[in-house]
C-alpha positions as CSV (number, residue, x, y, z in Angstrom):
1,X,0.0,0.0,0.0
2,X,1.3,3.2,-1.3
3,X,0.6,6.4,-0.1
4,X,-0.1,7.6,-2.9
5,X,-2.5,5.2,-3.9
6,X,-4.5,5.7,-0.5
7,X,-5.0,9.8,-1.3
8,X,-6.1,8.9,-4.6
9,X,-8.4,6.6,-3.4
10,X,-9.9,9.2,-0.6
11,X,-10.7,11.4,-2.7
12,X,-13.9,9.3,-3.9
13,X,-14.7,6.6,-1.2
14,X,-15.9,3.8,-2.8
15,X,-16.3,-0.5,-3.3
16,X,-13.5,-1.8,-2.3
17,X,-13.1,0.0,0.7
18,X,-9.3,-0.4,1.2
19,X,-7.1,1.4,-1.6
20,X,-6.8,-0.2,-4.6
21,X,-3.8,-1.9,-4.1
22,X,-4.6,-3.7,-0.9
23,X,-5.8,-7.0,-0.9
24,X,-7.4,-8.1,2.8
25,X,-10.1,-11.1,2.2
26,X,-12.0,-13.1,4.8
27,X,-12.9,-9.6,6.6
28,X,-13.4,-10.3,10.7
29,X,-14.8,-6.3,11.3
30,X,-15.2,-5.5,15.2
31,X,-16.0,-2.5,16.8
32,X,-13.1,-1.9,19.8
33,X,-13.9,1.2,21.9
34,X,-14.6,4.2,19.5
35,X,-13.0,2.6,16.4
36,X,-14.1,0.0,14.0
37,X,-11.2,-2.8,13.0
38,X,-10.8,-4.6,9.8
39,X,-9.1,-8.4,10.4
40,X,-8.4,-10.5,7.8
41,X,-6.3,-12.7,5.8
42,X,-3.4,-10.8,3.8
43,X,-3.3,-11.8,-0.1
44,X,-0.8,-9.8,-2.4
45,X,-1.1,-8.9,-6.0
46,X,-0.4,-11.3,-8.3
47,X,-0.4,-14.2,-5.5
48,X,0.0,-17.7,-6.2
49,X,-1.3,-18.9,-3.3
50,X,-4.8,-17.6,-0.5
51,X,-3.2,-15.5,2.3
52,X,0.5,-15.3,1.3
53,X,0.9,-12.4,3.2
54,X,1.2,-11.3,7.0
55,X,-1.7,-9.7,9.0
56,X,-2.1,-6.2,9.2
57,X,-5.5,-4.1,10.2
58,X,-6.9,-0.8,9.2
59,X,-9.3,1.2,11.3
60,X,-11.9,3.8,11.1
61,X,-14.2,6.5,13.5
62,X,-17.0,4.6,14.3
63,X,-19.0,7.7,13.3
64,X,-16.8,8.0,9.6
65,X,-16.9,4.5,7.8
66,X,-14.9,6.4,5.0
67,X,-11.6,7.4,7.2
68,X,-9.4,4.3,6.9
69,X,-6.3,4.0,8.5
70,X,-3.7,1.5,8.1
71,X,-2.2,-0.3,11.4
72,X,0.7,-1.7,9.9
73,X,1.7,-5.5,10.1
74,X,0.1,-7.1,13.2
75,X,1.2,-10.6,13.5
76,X,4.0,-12.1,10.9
77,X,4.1,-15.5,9.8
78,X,7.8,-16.0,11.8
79,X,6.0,-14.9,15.0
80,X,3.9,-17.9,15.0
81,X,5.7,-20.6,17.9
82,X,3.6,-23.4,18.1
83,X,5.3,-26.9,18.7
84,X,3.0,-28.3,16.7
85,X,4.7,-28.6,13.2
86,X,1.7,-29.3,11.2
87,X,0.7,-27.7,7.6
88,X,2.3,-24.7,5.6
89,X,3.4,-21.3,6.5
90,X,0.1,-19.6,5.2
91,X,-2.2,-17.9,7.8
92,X,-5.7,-18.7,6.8
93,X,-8.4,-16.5,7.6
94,X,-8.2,-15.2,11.6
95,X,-10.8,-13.7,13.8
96,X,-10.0,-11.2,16.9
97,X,-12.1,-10.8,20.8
98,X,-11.1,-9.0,23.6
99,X,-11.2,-11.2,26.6
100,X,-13.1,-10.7,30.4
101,X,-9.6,-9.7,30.8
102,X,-9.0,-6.9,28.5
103,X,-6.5,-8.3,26.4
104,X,-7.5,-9.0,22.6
105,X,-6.9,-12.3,21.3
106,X,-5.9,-13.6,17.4
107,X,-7.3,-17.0,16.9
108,X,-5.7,-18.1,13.2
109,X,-5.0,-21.7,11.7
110,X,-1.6,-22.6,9.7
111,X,-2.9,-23.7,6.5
112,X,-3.8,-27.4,6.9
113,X,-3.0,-28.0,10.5
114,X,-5.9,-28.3,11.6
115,X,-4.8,-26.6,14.5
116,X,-6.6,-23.6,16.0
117,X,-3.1,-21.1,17.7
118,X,-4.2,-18.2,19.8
119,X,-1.8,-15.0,19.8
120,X,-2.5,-12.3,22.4
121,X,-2.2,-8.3,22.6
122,X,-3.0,-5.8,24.6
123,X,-4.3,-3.5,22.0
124,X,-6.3,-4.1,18.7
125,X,-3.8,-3.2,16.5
126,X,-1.0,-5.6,18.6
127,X,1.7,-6.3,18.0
128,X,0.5,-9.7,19.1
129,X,2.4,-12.4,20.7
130,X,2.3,-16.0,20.0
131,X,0.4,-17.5,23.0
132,X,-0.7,-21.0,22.6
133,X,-2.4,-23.7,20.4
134,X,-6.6,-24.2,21.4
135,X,-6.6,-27.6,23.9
136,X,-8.2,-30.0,25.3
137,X,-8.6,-29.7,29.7
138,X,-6.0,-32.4,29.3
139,X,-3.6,-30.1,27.5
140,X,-3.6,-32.0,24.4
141,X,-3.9,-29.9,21.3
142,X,-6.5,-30.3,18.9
143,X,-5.5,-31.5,15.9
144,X,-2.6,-33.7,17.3
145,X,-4.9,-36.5,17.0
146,X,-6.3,-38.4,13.7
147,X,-9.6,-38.7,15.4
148,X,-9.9,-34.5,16.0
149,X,-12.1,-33.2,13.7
150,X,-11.1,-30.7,10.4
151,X,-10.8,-27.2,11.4
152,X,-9.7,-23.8,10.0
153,X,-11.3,-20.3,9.7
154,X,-12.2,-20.2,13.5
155,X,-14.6,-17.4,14.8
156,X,-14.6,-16.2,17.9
157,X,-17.4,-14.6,20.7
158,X,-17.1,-13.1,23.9
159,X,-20.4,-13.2,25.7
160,X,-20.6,-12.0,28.9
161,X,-18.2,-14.0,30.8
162,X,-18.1,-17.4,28.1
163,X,-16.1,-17.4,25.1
164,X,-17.4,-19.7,22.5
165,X,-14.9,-21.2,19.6
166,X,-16.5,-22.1,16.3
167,X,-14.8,-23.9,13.7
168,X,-15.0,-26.7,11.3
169,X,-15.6,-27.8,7.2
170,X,-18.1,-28.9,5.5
171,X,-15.7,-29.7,2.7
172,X,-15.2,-33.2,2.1
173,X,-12.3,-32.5,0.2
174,X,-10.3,-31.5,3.3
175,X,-10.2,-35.0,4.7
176,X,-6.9,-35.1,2.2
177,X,-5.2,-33.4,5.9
178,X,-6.2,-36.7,7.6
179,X,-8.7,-35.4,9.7
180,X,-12.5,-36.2,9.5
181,X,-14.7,-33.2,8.0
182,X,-18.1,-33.0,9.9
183,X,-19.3,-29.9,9.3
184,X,-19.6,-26.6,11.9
185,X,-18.9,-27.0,15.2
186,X,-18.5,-25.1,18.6
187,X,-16.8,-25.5,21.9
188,X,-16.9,-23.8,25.3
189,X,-13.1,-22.1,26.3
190,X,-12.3,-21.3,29.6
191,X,-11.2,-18.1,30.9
192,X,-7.3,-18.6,29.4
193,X,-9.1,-18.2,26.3
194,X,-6.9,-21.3,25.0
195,X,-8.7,-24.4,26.7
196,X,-11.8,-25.9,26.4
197,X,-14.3,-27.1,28.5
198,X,-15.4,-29.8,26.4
199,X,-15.5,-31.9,23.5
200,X,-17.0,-29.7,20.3
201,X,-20.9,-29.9,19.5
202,X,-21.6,-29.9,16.0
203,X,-24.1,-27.3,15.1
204,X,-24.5,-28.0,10.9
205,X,-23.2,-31.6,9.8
206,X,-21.4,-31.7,7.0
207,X,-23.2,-31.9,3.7
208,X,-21.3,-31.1,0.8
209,X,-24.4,-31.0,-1.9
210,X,-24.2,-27.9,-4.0
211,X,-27.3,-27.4,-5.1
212,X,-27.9,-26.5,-1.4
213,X,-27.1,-23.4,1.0
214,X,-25.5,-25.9,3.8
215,X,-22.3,-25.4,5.6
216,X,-19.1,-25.0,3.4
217,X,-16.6,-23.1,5.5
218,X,-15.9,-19.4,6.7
219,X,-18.0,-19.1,9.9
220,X,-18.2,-16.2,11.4
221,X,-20.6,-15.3,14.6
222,X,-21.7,-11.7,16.3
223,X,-24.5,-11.1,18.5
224,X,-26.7,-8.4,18.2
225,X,-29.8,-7.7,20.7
226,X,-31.0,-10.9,21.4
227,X,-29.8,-12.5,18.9
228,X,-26.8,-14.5,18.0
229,X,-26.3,-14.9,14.0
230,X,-23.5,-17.2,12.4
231,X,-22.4,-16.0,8.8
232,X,-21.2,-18.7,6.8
233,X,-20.0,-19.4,2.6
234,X,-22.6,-22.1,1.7
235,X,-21.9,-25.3,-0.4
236,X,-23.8,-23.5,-2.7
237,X,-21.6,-21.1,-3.7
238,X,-23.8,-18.3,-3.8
239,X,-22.5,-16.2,-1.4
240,X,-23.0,-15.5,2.4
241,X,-25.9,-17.4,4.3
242,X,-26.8,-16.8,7.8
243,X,-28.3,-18.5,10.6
244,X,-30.1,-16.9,14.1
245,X,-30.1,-18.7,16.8
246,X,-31.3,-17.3,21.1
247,X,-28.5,-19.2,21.6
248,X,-25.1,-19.2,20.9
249,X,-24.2,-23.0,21.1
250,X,-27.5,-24.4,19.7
251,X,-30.7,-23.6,18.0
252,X,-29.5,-22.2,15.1
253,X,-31.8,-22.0,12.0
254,X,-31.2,-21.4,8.4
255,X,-32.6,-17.8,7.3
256,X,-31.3,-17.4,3.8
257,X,-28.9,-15.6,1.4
258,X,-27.5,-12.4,3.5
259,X,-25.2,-10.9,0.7
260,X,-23.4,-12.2,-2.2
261,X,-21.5,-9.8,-5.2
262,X,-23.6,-11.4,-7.7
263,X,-26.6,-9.4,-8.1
264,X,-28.4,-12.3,-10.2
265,X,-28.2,-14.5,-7.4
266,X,-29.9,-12.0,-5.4
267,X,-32.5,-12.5,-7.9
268,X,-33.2,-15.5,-8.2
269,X,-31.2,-16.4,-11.0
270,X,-27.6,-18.0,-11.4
271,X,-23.9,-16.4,-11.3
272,X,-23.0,-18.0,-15.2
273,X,-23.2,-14.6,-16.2
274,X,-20.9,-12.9,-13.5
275,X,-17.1,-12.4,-13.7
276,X,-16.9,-11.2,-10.3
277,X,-15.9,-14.8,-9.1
278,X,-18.6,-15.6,-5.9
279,X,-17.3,-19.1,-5.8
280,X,-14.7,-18.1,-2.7
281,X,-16.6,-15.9,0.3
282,X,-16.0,-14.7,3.7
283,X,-17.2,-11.9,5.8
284,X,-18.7,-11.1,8.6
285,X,-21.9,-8.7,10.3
286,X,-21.0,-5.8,12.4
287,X,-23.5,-3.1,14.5
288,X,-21.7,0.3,13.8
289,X,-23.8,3.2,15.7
290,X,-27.1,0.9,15.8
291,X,-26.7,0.2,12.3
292,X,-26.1,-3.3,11.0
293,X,-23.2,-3.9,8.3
294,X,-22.2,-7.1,6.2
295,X,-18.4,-7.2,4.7
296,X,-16.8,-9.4,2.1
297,X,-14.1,-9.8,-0.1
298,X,-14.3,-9.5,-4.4
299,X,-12.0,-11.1,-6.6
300,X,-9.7,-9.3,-8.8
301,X,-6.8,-10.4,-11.7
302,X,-8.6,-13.4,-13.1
303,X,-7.5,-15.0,-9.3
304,X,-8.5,-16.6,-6.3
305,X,-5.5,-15.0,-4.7
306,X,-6.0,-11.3,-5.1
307,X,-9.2,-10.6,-2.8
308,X,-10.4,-7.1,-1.7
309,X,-12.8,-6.0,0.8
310,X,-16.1,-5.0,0.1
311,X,-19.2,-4.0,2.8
312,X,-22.5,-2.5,2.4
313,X,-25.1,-1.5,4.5
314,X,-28.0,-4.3,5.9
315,X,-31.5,-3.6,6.3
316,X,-32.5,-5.4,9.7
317,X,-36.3,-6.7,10.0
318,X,-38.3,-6.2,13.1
319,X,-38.1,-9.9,13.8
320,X,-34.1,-10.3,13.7
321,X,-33.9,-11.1,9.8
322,X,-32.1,-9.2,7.6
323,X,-33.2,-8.3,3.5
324,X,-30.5,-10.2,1.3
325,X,-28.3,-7.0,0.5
326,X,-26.9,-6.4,-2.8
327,X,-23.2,-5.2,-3.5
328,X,-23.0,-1.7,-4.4
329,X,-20.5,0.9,-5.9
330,X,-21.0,3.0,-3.1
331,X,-20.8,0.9,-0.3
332,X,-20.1,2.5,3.5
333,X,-20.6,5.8,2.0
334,X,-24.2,5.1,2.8
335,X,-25.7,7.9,0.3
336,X,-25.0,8.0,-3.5
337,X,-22.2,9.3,-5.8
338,X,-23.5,12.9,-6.1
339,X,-19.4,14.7,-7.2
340,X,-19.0,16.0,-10.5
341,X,-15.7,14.7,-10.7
342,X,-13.6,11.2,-12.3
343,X,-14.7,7.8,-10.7
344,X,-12.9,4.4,-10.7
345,X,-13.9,2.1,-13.5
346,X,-12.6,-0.3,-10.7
347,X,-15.5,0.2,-8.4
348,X,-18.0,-1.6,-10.9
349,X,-20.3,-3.7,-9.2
350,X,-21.3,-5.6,-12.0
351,X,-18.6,-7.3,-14.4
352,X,-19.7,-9.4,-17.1
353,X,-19.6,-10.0,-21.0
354,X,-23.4,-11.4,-21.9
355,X,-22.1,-12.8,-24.4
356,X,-19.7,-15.2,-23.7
357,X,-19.0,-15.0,-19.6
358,X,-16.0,-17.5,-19.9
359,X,-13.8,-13.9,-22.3
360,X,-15.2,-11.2,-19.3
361,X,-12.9,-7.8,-18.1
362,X,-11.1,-8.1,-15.4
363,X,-9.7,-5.9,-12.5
364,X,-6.3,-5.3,-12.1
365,X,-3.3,-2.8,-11.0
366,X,-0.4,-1.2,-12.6
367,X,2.5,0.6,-11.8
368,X,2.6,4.5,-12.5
369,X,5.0,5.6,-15.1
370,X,6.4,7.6,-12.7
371,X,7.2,4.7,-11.0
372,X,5.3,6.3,-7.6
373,X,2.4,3.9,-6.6
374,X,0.1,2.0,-8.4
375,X,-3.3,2.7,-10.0
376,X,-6.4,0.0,-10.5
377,X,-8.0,-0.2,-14.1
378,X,-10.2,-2.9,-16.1
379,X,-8.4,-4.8,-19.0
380,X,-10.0,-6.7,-21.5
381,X,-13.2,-4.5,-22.9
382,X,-14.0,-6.3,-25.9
383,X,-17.7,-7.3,-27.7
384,X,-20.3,-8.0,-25.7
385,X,-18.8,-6.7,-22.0
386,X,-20.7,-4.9,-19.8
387,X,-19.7,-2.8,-16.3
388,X,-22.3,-1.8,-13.9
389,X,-22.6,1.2,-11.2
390,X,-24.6,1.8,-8.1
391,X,-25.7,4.5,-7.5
392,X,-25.7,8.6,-8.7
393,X,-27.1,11.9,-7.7
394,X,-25.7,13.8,-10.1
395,X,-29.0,16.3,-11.5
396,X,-26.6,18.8,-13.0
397,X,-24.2,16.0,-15.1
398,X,-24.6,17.2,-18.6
399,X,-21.2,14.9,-19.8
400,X,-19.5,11.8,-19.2
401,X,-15.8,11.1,-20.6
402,X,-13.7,7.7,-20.0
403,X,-10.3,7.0,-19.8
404,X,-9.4,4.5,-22.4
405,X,-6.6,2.8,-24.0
406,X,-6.0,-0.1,-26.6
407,X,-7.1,-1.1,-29.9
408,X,-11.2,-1.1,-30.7
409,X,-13.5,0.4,-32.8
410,X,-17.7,0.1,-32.1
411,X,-19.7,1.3,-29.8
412,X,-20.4,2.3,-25.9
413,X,-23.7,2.4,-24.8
414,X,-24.8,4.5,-22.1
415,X,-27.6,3.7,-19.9
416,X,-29.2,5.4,-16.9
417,X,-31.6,3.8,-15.0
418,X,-34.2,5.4,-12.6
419,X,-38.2,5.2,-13.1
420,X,-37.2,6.0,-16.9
421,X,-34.4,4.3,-19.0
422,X,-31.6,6.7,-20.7
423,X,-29.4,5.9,-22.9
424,X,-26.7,7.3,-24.8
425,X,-24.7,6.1,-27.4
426,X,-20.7,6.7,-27.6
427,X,-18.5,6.0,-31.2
428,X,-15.2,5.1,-30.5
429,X,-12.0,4.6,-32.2
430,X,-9.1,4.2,-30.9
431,X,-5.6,2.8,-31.8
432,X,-2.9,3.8,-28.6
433,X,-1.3,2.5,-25.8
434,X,-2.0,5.6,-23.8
435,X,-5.0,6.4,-21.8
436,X,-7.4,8.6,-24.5
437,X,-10.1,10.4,-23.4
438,X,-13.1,9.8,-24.8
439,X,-16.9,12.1,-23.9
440,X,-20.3,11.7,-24.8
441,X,-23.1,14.7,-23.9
442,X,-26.1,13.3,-21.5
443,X,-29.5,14.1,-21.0
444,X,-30.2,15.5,-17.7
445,X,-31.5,13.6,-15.2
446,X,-33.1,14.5,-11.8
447,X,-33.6,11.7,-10.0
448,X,-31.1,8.7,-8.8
449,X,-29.6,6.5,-11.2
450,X,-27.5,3.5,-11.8
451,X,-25.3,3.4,-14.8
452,X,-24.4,0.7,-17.1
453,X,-21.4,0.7,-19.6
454,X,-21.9,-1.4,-22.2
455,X,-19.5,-2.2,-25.7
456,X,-20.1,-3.9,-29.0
457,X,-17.5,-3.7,-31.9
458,X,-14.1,-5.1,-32.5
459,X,-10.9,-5.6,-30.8
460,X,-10.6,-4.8,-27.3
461,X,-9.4,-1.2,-24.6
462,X,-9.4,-0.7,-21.1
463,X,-10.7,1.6,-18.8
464,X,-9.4,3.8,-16.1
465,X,-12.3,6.6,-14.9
466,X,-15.2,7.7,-15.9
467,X,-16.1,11.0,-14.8
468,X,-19.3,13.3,-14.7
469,X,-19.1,17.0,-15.9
């Protein structure tokens, strides 16, 4: 992350929330005191490999959801010190509480040790020390045993004076780490925060049909009222379910898709057309100043291994449920775009070529000429893609120009959509390796609208901004 990178990214607060070059997936978000914290994994760009990076965390006001601040590095992958010598050197994705003793504990796995290590700190932001591997009463690790069941991605809750440990797979596949896969479980820890009081208890048995929404992986727990909600990836693969529960070691019930970056799904419909990859989620549900929001992670570069953090805001229903929330441009802003000013292409929230999904755009960074940070842009326009934005205000936008580059000639269509349907129609030609700008004149529009981008013609450009005059 570049400094530069995270001005030019302030200046319009948008989906991803991080800067662009930033790449934090499996968001844990937790209110600490008067600042809300992001935990996560820590991909890089261009990774080979989920979570090849050390943890770091960024913060914000709890009353400004748009004034991140990087932490720096909070736990490195040489600071873990467990005996147990199990798995790689990856950090999969961790979780954070603070303790009835004030301290604030990392629960993370080593990927495939099915091992569950605890570091502790006295501040959010650590740095945070290695302090032990979860146990049985008997001081035997879990894990150390062939008969312990599968478990990574480990969430955390404090409640009152228990602490609850949920873990577990419902990915058959895993048993290749030699440890049985049943599904979602949860165990009772004792004040250390490291031991437990007892064996697990499953709460979802594993079930690995994919035509269903059952457990997958990625559990993540909150409690809010008198609730307790588990956020989970479903077998599925169509983004993050929840459960509710009145209690937070049983009862829990199936309530439906919560949020998922494929707006089709939300509808009813399947993700075939979608090039924002949903197959890999994880997030979690935070209350920020009694509002409720839901944060996960997009894929970017064509990869599994490049994830960014997304979050919107969640409508809460008087009975505890929550509508399935769509994935917006505009995310934590909370209101819509309403600057006359240049915009992302990057913070598209719909990515897709109609007419043949499997040749779609994709998002990506590059280095500035200047060799002084990085920018994010979308390669790969060619016939039949198609970019989507949510939401503007913008009543006195009478042009739009992009920022293009590459070889194409056809045609951009415009659309607005409010109560009415606008649309526009943009000629292009272009033959350069340097961003061009391009403009069309629009029709003014009063109310809100949404904005879709879309090109037919030949060969292929990329995009940079588009920006409202």
């Amino acid at each position: 992350m570049t400094e530069q990178s995270n001005e030019q990214h302030r200046s319009i607060f948008a989906n991803p929330i991080l800067p662009s070059d930033e790449y934090i997936p499996d968001p844990e978000v937790h209110v600490f005191g008067e600042r809300v914290y992001i935990f996560g994994s820590h991909d890089e760009f261009n990774g080979k490999m989920y979570c090849d990076n050390d943890y770091v965390t960024w913060s914000a006001p709890v009353e400004d959801l748009t004034d991140w601040r990087y932490e720096g590095v909070i736990f490195k992958k040489t600071d873990h010190q467990s005996p147990i010598k199990k798995g790689k050197t990856n950090m999969y994705a961790p979780d954070v509480a603070q303790g009835p003793d004030g301290a604030y504990y990392l629960y993370y796995s080593i990927a495939d040790s099915s091992v569950i290590s605890v570091a502790k700190s006295d501040h959010p932001t650590g740095p945070y020390n290695y302090y032990g591997d979860v146990k049985r009463p008997n001081g035997k690790v879990y894990g150390e045993e062939e008969s312990d069941y599968f478990e990574f991605d480990p969430a955390v809750l404090v409640d009152g004076d228990k602490v609850f440990l949920y873990s577990g797979s419902g990915q058959k596949a895993n048993e290749k780490n030699g440890h049985p896969v049943v599904g979602l479980f949860v165990r009772e820890l004792q004040q250390d925060m490291l031991t437990s009081k007892g064996e697990p208890v499953i709460l979802m048995p594993a079930n690995d049909d994919r035509k269903k929404p059952n457990f997958f992986e990625a559990a993540s727990v909150r409690k809010i009222g008198e609730w307790y909600y588990l956020v989970y990836m479903a077998t599925d693969l169509s983004g993050l379910h929840y459960m509710m529960s009145k209690y937070p070691d049983r009862g829990f019930e199936h309530k439906g898709l919560l949020y998922s970056t494929s707006k089709n799904l939300l509808n009813d419909g399947t993700s075939v057309q979608d090039a924002h990859l949903i197959d890999n989620n994880h997030g979690s549900i935070e209350e920020i100043n009694g509002e409720v929001y839901v944060f996960n992670h997009r894929h970017t570069n064509r990869s599994h291994f490049s994830r960014q953090v997304v979050g919107d805001k969640v409508t809460m229903n008087e009975d505890g449920t929550f509508e399935p929330t769509e994935y917006t441009s505009y995310g934590l802003r909370d209101k819509p775009f309403n600057e006359l000013t240049a915009y992302p292409a990057t913070m598209t929230c719909g990515l897709m070529n109609t007419k043949d999904p499997s040749k779609a755009p994709y998002i990506t960074q590059e280095t500035r000429q200047d060799g002084e940070g990085t920018y994010s842009l979308i390669k790969e326009m060619i016939d039949g893609t198609q970019l989507e934005y949510k939401s503007f205000d913008l009543p006195e936008a009478r042009r739009l120009s992009l920022r293009i580059r590459g070889e194409a000639t056809g045609l951009i269509r415009v659309e607005r959509f409010t109560s009415n349907h606008y649309e526009e129609r943009l000629d292009i030609s272009i033959s350069s390796s340097k961003w061009e700008t391009v403009e069309i004149d629009l029709l003014q529009v009063s109310e809100l609208f949404d904005v879709t981008l879309s090109y037919s013609g030949e060969g292929h450009f990329d995009i940079q901004t588009l920006a409202f005059h």
